[in-house]
Structures are given as C-alpha cells and as structure tokens.
C-alpha positions, 0 to 999 in steps of 0.5 A: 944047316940054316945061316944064323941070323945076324940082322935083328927084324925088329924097327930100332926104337932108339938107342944110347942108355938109360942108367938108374938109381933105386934106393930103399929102406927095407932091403928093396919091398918100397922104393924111396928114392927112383932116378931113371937117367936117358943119354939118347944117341938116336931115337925118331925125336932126336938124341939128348937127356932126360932124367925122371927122379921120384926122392923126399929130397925133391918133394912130393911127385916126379920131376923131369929135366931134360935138355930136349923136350920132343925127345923126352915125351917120345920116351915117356910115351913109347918106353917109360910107360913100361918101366914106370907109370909116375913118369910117363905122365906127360902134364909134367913140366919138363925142366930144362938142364945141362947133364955131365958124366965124369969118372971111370967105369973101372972105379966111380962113375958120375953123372951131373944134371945142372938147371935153375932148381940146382944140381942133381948127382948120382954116383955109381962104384964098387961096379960088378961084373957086368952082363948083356940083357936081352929082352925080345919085343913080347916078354914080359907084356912089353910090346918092344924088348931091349938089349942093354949092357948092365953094370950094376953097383954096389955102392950108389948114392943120389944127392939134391943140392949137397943132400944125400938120399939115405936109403940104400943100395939093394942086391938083386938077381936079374935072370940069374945074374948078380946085379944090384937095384942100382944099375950103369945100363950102357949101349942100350938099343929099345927094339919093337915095331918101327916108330 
C-alpha cells in the first residue's frame, strides 16, 4: 500500500486570510457592496493588509488600502485577478491605512481599517459551522488553487464612516456545504507554481 502523501508538491503562494463582504439587493443576481479583506502572513512581497472595497458608500470604482504596497500589487497581480477583475488593476491608487480586528470568532468578529479618508468597518455574526475549502492548482480555470477555512456569517454589515451598506447577506451553497456570500475565510494558504 502506497504511504500517503503528507507534503503538498505545490510552491506556497502565500498564506494568512482573506475575509470578504458581499452584499445585494436581489438575493445575490448583483452584487452592491464587494469588500475583499487580506491579513498576509507571508507571502514573496512580504506580510501585511490589504483591503479592496467596491460600495455606493465610497463612490464610483474600486478602492484600495493597505499598509504594504509591494505586498498588495503582488496580490492584485497573482490572486485577485482570479477573484475579481476591478481589483487587480494596478493604476489604482493604494491608500495608506492601519487595520484592526477585535471580537470573538464565537460571537461577532470585526475588523477595522483606519486612514485619512476615514474609517471602514466590516463586521461578521451569527458565524455558522465552519468547513475546510479545498481547491487544487487547476479547477476552476485557476492556475493556482487554496486551501482556506471558511466561517460564513449570516449577519454582516459594512459601514464608511458611520454609514451602514443597506444591501444584504445572501445564503449560498459552496460545493454542498451551507455558507453565506459573507465569509471569515481564515488560515488560508493560495498553492501554485512557486512565485
């Protein structure tokens, strides 16, 4: 009998988490409000955060804060080109900003994002079970896969500067599991041809 492999043979993109916010007004057809939130751990740019918002509460097109800008092109140019075009355009300006987290991941989880435009919050509860996502480099026409620990929530809400996004959560199925378009996707590791 074969030993089981125990090493995946895959380069590590990079690893830490990349928490997300998507809220609708018709049951999740469009998107109103997209927040795409990076704790970096490691990656070959370095560790850091990132956060990509698209909402009526910011005003027309994406923007992006962060606290390292080398770090954040190397994730707009190797990962959120996959997830979401908008954000990987790398003419964007990158607004410098401090991130925060506080709460429990039993009860209400929050993270914090401070600069000079203001203050971004985006809050997670009523978290459900959560579930291991597994996605080998290849599936899905991605060249690199992740593996990520998803809690979904079914409350969220994102606010700009003590304005509240209106548009709401919306359930999901992810590969038969229970989830939610608004997602804790924690100890998240991105796999692929080494960088």
């Amino acid at each position: 009998m074969a030993e089981p492999q125990m090493v995946d043979p895959h380069g590590v993109v990079m690893t830490g988490e990349n928490s997300f916010i998507r809220l609708s007004n018709d049951g999740g057809k469009t998107i109103e409000d997209r927040v795409s939130h990076w704790r970096v751990l490691w990656s070959p740019a370095g560790q850091g955060h990132a956060l990509f918002i698209e909402s009526p509460l910011i005003g027309k097109g994406p923007r992006i804060y962060s606290d390292n800008i080398g770090m954040t092109r190397f994730l707009q140019r190797r990962i959120e080109v996959l997830l979401h075009q908008p954000f990987s355009d790398d003419s964007l300006p990158v607004i410098d900003a401090e991130f925060q987290r506080a709460g429990d991941s039993l009860s209400t989880v929050e993270e914090r994002i401070l600069s000079d435009d203001g203050e971004i919050i985006m809050t997670w509860w009523e978290l459900m079970a959560p579930f291991v996502l597994t996605v080998p480099p290849g599936a899905m026409n991605r060249p690199i896969g992740v593996y990520s620990t998803f809690l979904p929530a079914k409350g969220a809400q994102l606010a700009v500067n003590g304005e509240a996004a209106t548009a709401k959560v919306f359930m999901q199925d992810r590969f038969g599991k229970p989830s939610s378009s608004c997602v804790l996707a924690w100890s998240e590791t991105w796999t692929g041809p080494a960088a």
